[in-house]
C-alpha positions in Angstrom: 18.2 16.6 -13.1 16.6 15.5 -9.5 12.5 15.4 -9.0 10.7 14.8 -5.6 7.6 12.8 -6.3 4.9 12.5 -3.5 1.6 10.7 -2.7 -0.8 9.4 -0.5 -3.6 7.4 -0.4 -5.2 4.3 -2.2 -3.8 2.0 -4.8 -6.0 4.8 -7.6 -3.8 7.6 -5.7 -0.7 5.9 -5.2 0.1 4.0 -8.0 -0.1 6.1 -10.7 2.8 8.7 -8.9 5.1 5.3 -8.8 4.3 4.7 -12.0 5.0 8.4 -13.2 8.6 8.1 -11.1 9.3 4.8 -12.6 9.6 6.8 -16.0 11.1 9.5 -15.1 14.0 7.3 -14.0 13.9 5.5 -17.0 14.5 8.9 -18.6 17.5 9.0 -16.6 16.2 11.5 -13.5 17.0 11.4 -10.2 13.8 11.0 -8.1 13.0 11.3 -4.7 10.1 9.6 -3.1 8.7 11.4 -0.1 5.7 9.2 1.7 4.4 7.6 4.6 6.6 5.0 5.7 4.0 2.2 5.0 4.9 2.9 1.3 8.7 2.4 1.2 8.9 -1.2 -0.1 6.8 -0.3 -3.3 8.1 3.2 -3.7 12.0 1.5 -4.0 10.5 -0.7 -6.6 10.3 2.2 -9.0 13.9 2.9 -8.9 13.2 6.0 -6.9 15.4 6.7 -3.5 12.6 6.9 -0.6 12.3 9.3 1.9 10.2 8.7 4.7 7.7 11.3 6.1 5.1 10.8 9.1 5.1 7.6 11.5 3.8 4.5 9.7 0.2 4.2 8.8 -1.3 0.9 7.1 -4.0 2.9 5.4 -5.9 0.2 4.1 -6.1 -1.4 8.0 -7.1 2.2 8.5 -9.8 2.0 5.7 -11.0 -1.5 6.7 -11.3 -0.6 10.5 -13.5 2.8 9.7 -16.1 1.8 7.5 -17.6 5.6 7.9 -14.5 6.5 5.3 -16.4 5.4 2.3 -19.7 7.1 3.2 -20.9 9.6 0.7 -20.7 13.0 2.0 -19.7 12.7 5.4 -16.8 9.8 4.5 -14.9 12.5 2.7 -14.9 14.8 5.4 -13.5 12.1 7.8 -11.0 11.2 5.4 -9.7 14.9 5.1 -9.5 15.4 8.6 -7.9 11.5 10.5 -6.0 10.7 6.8 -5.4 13.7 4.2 -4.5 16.3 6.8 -1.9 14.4 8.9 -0.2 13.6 5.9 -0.3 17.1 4.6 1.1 18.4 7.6 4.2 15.8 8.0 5.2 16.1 4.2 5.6 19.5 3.6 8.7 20.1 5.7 10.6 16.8 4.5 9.4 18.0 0.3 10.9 21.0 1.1 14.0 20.0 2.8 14.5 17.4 0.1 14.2 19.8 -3.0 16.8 21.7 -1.2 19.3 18.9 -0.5 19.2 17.5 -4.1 18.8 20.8 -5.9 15.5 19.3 -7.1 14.2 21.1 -10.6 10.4 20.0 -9.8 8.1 18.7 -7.5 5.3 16.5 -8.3 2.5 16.0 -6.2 -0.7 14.4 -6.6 -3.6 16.9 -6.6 -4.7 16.7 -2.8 -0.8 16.6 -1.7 -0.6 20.3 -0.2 2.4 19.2 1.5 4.3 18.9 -1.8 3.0 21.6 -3.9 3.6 23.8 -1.2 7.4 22.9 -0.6 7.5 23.5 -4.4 5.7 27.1 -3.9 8.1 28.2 -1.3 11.5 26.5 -2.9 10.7 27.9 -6.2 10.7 25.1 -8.4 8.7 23.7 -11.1 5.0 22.8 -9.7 3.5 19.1 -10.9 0.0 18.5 -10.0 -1.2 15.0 -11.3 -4.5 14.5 -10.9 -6.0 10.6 -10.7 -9.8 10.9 -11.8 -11.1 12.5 -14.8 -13.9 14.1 -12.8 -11.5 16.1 -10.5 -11.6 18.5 -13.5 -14.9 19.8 -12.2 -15.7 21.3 -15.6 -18.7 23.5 -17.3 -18.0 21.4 -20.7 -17.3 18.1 -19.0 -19.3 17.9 -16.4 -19.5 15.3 -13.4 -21.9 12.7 -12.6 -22.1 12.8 -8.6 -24.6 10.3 -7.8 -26.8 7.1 -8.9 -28.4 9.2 -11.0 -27.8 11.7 -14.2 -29.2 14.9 -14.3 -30.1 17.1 -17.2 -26.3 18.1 -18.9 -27.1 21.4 -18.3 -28.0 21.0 -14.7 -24.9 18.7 -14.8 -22.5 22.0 -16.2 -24.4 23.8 -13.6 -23.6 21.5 -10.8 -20.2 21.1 -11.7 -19.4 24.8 -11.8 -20.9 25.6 -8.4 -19.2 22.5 -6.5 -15.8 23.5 -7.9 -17.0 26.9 -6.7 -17.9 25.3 -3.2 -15.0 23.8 -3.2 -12.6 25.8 -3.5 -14.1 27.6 -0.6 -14.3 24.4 1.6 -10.2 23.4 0.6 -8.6 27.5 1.8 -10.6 27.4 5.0 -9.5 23.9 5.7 -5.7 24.5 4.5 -5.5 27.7 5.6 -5.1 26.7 9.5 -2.9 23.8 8.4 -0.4 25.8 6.2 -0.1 28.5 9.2 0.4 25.5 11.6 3.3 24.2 9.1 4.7 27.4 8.6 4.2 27.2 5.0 3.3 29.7 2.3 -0.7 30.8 1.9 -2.0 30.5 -1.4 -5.8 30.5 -2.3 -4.6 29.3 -5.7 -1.7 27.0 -5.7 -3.3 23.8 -7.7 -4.7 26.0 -10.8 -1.1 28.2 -10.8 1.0 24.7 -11.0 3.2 24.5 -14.0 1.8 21.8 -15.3 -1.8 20.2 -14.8 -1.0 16.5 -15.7 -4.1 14.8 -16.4 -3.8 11.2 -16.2 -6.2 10.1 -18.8 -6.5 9.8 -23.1 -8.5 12.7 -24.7 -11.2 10.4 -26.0 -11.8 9.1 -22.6 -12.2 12.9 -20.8 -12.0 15.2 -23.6 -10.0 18.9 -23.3 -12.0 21.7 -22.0 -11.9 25.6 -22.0 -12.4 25.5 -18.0 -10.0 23.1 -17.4 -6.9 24.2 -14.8 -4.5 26.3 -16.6 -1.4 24.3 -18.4 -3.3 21.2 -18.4 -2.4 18.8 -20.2 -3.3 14.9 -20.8 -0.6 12.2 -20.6 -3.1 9.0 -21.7 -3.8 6.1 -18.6 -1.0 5.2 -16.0 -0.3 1.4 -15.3 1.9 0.2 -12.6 4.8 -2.3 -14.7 5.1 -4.4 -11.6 1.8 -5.1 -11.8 2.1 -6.7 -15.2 4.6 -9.1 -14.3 3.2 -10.1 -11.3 2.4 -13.6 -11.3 -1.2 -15.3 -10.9 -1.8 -17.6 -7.5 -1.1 -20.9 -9.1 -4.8 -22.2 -7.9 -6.3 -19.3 -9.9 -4.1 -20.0 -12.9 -5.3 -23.2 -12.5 -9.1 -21.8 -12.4 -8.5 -19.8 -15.4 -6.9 -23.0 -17.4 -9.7 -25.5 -16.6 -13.1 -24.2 -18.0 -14.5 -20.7 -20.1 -13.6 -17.6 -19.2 -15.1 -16.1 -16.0 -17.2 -13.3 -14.9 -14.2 -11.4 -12.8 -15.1 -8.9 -10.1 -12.9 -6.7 -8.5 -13.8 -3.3 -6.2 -10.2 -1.9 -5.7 -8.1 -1.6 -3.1 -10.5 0.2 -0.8 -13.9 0.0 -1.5 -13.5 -4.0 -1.5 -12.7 -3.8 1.9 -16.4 -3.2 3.0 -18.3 -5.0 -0.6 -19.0 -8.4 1.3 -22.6 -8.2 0.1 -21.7 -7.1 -3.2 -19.4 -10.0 -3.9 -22.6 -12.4 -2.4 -24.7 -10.2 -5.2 -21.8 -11.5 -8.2 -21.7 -14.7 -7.2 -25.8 -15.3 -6.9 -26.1 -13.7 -10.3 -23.1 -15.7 -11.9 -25.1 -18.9 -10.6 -28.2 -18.1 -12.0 -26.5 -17.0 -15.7 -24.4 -20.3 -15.4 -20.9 -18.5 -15.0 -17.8 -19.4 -13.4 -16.8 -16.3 -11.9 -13.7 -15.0 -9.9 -14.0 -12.6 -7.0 -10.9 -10.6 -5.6 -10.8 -8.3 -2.4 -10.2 -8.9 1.1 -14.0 -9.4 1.9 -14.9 -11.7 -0.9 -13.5 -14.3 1.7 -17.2 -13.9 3.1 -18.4 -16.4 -0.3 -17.9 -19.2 -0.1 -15.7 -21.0 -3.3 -17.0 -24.0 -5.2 -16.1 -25.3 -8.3 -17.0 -22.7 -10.3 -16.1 -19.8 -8.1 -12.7 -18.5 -7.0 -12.4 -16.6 -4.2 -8.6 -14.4 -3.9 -7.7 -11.7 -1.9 -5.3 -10.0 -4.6 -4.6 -10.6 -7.9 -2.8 -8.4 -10.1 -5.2 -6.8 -12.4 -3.0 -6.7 -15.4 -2.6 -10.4 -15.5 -6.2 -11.6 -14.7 -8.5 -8.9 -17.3 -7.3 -10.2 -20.2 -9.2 -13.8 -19.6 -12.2 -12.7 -18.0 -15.3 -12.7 -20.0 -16.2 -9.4 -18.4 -15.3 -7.4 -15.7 -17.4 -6.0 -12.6 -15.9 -3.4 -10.3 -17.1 -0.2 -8.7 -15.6 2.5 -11.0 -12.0 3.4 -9.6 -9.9 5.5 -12.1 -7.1 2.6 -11.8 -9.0 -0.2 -12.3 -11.2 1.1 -15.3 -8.1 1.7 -17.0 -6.7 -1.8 -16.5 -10.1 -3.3 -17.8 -10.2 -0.9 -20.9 -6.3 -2.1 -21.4 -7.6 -5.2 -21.8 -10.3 -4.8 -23.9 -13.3 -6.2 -21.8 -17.3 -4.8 -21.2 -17.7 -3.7 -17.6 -20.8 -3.5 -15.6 -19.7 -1.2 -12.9 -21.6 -0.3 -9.7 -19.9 2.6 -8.2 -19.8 3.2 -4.3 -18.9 6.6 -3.4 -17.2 9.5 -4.7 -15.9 9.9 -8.8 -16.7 6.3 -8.9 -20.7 7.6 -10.2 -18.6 9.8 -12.8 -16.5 7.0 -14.1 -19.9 4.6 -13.8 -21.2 7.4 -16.1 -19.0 7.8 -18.7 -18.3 4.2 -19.2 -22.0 3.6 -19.9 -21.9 7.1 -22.2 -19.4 5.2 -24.4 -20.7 2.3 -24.5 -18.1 0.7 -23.3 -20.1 -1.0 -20.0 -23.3 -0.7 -18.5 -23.9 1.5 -15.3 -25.5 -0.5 -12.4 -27.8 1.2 -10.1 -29.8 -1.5 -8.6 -29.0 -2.8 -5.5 -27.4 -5.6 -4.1 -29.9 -8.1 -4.9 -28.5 -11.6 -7.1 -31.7 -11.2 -9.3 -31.1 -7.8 -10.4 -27.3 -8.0 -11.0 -27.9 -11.3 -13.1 -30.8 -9.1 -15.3 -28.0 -6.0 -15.6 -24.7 -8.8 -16.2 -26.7 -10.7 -19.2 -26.1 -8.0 -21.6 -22.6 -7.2 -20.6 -21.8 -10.7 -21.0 -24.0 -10.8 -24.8 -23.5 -7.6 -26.5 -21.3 -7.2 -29.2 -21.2 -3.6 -29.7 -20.2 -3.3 -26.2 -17.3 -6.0 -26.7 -16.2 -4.3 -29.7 -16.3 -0.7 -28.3 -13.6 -2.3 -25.7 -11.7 -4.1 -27.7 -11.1 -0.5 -29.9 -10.5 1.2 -26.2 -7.9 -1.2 -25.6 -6.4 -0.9 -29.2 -6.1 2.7 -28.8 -4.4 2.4 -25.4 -1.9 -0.1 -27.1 -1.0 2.1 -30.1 -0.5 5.0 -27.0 2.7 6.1 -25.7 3.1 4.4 -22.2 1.4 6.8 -20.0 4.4 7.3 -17.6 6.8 7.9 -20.1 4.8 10.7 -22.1 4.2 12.3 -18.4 7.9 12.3 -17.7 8.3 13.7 -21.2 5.8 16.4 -20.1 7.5 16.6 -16.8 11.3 16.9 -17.9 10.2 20.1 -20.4 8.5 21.9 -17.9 11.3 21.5 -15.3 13.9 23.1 -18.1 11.4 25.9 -19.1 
C-alpha cells in the first residue's frame, strides 16, 4: 500500500502529519511526503520519501519578520492570503501527480491543506483530513472559547454554530478562485465528505459530538519520536542537575517569536516567588540569564517537561499535549487564535489555570503561586499523563485508522 501525506505550517501543524507518516511506515506503507522544500530534512526523518512542492519558504523567518501574522482577526486573514494560499496552489498538482505515480490508496492532508484533499477528490482515492486543534471542530455540544473571556455556554454553542456557519462561507469564496486558477475540482463540501475525520486528540480531552464532521473519529495526542530523543544543551542539563526543579516556559514555535515581553513577565514573577526558571524561544534571548535563569532558544519539549515544576506556554495544541504527557500544572496565557480554546479547557479540567492578565511580573507571580502550590491541580496532571501513557501511541492508532479506511 502507498499514502501521500501533506502539510504546512507551524511545528502544531507540521508535526503531527510527520508523526502520523512515521507510523504509517512503521506499519509497513509506503508514504510520500509532499511539502514546501524548507521541510525536506525533517520530513526524511520519518522514513517517508519527500517530494518537494513550491520554492523554499523558511516560514518561521516569515513568521518572525511579519509580526501582523499573529494579530487576532486580521493575522489570520494575512496568513491565508501571503502563506496558506501559495501553498495550496503549488501542492495540489504535485499530490495529484504523486497519487498517480505510486498508485497511492489515500491521501492525507491536514485540515487547511486544499491542495491535498483536492488531488484526493479528483484521483479518487481515500480522503484523510487530520485536524490539529480540538476547537477546529466548531461544535453546538463542544463549543469554542474565542477570546480572553468565556461567555455564557449557550451563547458559546450559539457562537460556535454561526462561525462554523460564517466560515464555511468565508473558506468557498476564498477557494473557489484558487481551485479554478489550479484547475482543480469545486467542492463546497470536500472537508466534512472526507473518509475519515481524524481528530488528533483523547476523548476525555475534547469529547465526541453529534455535530462533529461526518466519520470522525479520535486517534488520542500526536508526539513527534525525534523529539523524545533529542538531547538537552549540555548547559541546560547542567541547569536542570544543579538546583529544584524550574518554572519552564515555552510559547511554541511561532508565537515565541514575538513573546519578548512575556518572557520579561516569567522571569519577574519567577524572581519575586523565588524560582529558578527556564525560558525557551527565539526572543527569550531579550532576558537576560543569571544564575537562576536559563535562557535557550530550543529545547526539545519531550525531554525538558518532565523536570519542570510547572509549565507556562500560550496554549498551542502540540505543546499542551507534551505538558499533559508529562504530567505537569500549566498556567497558560494564550495569544491568538484556538490558543483561548485550549487556555479554556485546560482551566475547565483543572488541569492549569487560564491567564488573562497582562504582561505585568506582579500579576503573573499572583496567577503562577497556585500553579506552582496546588495539589489538585498536580494530581489532575499527573492522571492526564497516566491516561496518555496507558494510550495507544497516537500515530500508530491513526495509521491503524488510516490503513482500514484506505481498504474499505
Amino acid at each position: 500500500m502507498h499514502v501521500v501525506v501533506t502539510s504546512f505550517g507551524s511545528d502544531g501543524d507540521f508535526n503531527p502529519l510527520l508523526a502520523i507518516a512515521a507510523g504509517l511506515v512503521r506499519r509497513g506503507i509506503a508514504v510520500t511526503f509532499v511539502a514546501n522544500p524548507f521541510y525536506r530534512q525533517r520530513v526524511e526523518r520519518s522514513g517517508s520519501r519527500f517530494v518537494s512542492a513550491g520554492s523554499y519558504l523558511d516560514l518561521f523567518a516569515a513568521l518572525e519578520a511579519n509580526p501582523r501574522y499573529l494579530r487576532t482577526g486580521t493575522g489570520a486573514v494575512a496568513i491565508w492570503k501571503e502563506l496558506v494560499a501559495p501553498s495550496i496552489r503549488d501542492t495540489y498538482p504535485v499530490v495529484r501527480d504523486a497519487v498517480r505515480a505510486t498508485s497511492a490508496s489515500a491521501v492525507v492532508s491536514h485540515v487547511l491543506s486544499y491542495g491535498g484533499i483536492w488531488a484526493a477528490t479528483e484521483t479518487g482515492v481515500r480522503n484523510v483530513v487530520v485536524t490539529t486543534t480540538a476547537s477546529a471542530w466548531l461544535s453546538r455540544h463542544q463549543p469554542m472559547v474565542f477570546a480572553n473571556w468565556r461567555a455564557p455556554r449557550p451563547v458559546q454553542g450559539a457562537l460556535s454554530v454561526a462561525l462554523r456557519r460564517l466560515g464555511e462561507g468565508v473558506l468557498r469564496r476564498a477557494l473557489r478562485p484558487l481551485s479554478v486558477a489550479s484547475g482543480a475540482p469545486v467542492r463546497s463540501g470536500v472537508v466534512p465528505d472526507a473518509d475519515l475525520n481524524l481528530g488528533v486528540w483523547p476523548e476525555w480531552f475534547r469529547p465526541s459530538a453529534p455535530d462533529d464532521p461526518p466519520h470522525a473519529k479520535l486517534c488520542g495526542f500526536v508526539f513527534d519520536a525525534v523529539d523524545a530523543v533529542q538531547p538537552l544543551a549540555r548547559e541546560l542539563d547542567d541547569f536542570l542537575a544543579n538546583g529544584g526543579p524550574p518554572v519552564v516556559a515555552g510559547f511554541g514555535s511561532a508565537a515565541s517569536l514575538h513573546a519578548v515581553e512575556r518572557y520579561r513577565a516569567v522571569a519577574g514573577a519567577c524572581d519575586r516567588l523565588g524560582r529558578r526558571c527556564v525560558l525557551i524561544g527565539r526572543s527569550a534571548a531579550a532576558v537576560t540569564p543569571h544564575r537562576d535563569l536559563q535562557v535557550v532558544a530550543a529545547a526539545p519539549y519531550a525531554r525538558l517537561f518532565p523536570a519542570a515544576a510547572a509549565v507556562v506556554h500560550h496554549g498551542g495544541f502540540g505543546t499542551c499535549a507534551e505538558v499533559l504527557r508529562a504530567g505537569k500544572s500549566s498556567l497558560v496565557t494564550p495569544f491568538v487564535f484556538d490558543q483561548f480554546d485550549t487556555a479554556a479547557r485546560l482551566d475547565a479540567a483543572g488541569l492549569g489555570c487560564w491567564y488573562r492578565g497582562g504582561n505585568g511580573a506582579d500579576a503573573m507571580a499572583a496567577a503562577l503561586a497556585p500553579v506552582l502550590h496546588s495539589e489538585p491541580m498536580a494530581a489532575a496532571a499527573r492522571d492526564a499523563a497516566t491516561k496518555i501513557a496507558a494510550a495507544p501511541r497516537g500515530a500508530d492508532r491513526a495509521a491503524e485508522l488510516i490503513e482500514a479506511a484506505a481498504t474499505q
